[in-house]
C-alpha positions as CSV (number, residue, x, y, z in Angstrom):
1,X,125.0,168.8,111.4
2,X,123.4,168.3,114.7
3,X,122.8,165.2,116.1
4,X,119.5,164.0,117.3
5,X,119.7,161.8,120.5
6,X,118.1,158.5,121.2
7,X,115.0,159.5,122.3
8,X,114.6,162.2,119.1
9,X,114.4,159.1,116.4
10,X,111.9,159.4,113.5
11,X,109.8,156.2,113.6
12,X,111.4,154.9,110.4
13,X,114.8,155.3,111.8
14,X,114.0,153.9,115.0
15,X,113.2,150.4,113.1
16,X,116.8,151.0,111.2
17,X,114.3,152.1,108.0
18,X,114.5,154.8,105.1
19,X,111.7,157.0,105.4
20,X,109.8,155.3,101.9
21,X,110.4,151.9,103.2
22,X,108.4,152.6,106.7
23,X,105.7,154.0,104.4
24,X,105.8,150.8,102.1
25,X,105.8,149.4,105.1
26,X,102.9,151.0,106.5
27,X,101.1,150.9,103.7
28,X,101.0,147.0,103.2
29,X,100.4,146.4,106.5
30,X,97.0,148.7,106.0
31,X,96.1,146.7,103.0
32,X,96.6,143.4,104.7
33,X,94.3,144.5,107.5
34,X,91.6,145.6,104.9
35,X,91.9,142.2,103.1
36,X,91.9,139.7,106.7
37,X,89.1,142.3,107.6
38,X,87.1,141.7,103.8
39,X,87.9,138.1,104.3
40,X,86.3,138.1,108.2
41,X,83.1,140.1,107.2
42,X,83.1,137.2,104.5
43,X,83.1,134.7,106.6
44,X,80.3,136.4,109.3
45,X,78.1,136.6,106.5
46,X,78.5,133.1,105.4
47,X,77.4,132.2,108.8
48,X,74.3,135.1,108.6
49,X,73.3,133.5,105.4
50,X,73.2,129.3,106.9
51,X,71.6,131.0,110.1
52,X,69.1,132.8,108.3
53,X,68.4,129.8,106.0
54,X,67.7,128.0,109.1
55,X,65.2,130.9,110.1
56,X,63.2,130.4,107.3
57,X,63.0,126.6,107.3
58,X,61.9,126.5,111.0
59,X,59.5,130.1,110.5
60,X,61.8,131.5,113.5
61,X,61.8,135.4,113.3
62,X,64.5,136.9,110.8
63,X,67.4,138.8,112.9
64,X,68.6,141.9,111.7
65,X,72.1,141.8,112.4
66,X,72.1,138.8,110.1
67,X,70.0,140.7,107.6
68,X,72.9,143.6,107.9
69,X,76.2,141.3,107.9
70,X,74.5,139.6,104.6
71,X,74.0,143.2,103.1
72,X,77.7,144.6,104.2
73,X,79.2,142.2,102.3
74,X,77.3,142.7,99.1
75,X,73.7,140.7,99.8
76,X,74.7,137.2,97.3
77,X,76.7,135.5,99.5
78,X,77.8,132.3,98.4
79,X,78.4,129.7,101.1
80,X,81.3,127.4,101.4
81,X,81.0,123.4,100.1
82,X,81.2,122.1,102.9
83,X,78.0,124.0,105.0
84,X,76.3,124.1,101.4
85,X,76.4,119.9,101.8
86,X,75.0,119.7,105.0
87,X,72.2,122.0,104.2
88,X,71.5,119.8,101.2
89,X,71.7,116.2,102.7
90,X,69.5,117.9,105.8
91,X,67.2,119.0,102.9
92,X,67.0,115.6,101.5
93,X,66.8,113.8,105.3
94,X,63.8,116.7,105.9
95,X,62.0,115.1,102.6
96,X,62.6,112.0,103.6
97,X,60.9,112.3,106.6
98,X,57.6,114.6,104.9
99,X,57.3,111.5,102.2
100,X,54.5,108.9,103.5
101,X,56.8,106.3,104.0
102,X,58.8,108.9,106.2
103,X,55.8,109.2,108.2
104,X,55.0,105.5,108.4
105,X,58.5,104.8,109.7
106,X,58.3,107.4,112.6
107,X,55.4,105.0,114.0
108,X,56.8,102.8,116.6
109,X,56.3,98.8,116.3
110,X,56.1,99.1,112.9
111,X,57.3,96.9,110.3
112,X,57.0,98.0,107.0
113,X,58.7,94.5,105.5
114,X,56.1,92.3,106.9
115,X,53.7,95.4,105.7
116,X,55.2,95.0,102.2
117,X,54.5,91.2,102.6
118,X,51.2,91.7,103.2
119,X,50.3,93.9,100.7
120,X,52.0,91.9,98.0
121,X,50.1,88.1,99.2
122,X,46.7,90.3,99.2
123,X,47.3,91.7,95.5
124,X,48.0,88.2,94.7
125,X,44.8,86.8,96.4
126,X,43.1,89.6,94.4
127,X,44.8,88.5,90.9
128,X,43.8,85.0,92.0
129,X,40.1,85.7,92.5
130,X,39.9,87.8,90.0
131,X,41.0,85.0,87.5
132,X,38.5,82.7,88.9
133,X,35.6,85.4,88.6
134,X,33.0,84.2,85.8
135,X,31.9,87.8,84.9
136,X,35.8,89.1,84.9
């Protein structure tokens, strides 16, 4: 048989390969591309899906390319504990802050004990003289 030289070397041989290992080869290293590319367009979306959440709670204007890396991926994207915490305790910091008391803490020089204090000795002064009250 002839003998091919160096430079004549099939791919497979050239890696000291049969010809159906190269392909096994090739072919895992095409499905490990499609699964770290699956797991990327995963993780793009997860970060589509906490922008976009953040878009509604502030009324910024949706962005498409958010809208389309959410929809690639299948549209019910399901965030990762840890970002799905934060955008709970910032939910329940956000509620805080809408609740009266919220509001009455944002006002500087403001001390809601001694309020408290006051508000209890006046419900007791009304108790008090309420008692006292001949027509009560």
């Amino acid at each position: 048989g002839e003998e091919k030289s160096e430079g004549e070397k099939s791919p497979a041989e050239a890696q000291g390969m049969t010809r159906e290992e190269y392909e096994e080869y090739q072919r895992q290293l095409v499905e490990e591309k499609m699964e770290r590319d699956a797991q990327f367009a995963q993780r793009k979306a997860e970060r589509a899906t906490v922008r976009s959440h953040f878009r509604d709670k502030y009324r910024l204007p949706k962005n498409e390319t958010d809208d389309n890396q959410i929809q690639l991926v299948g549209g019910d994207v399901e965030l990762p504990k840890e970002l799905a915490k934060m955008i709970e305790q910032d939910n329940e910091e956000e509620e805080e802050k809408n609740s009266v008391i919220g509001q009455l803490s944002n006002i500087q020089n403001l001390d809601l004990d001694s309020l408290k204090d006051k508000a209890s000795a006046t419900l007791e002064d009304l108790k008090q003289s309420a008692e006292k009250c001949s027509v009560m």
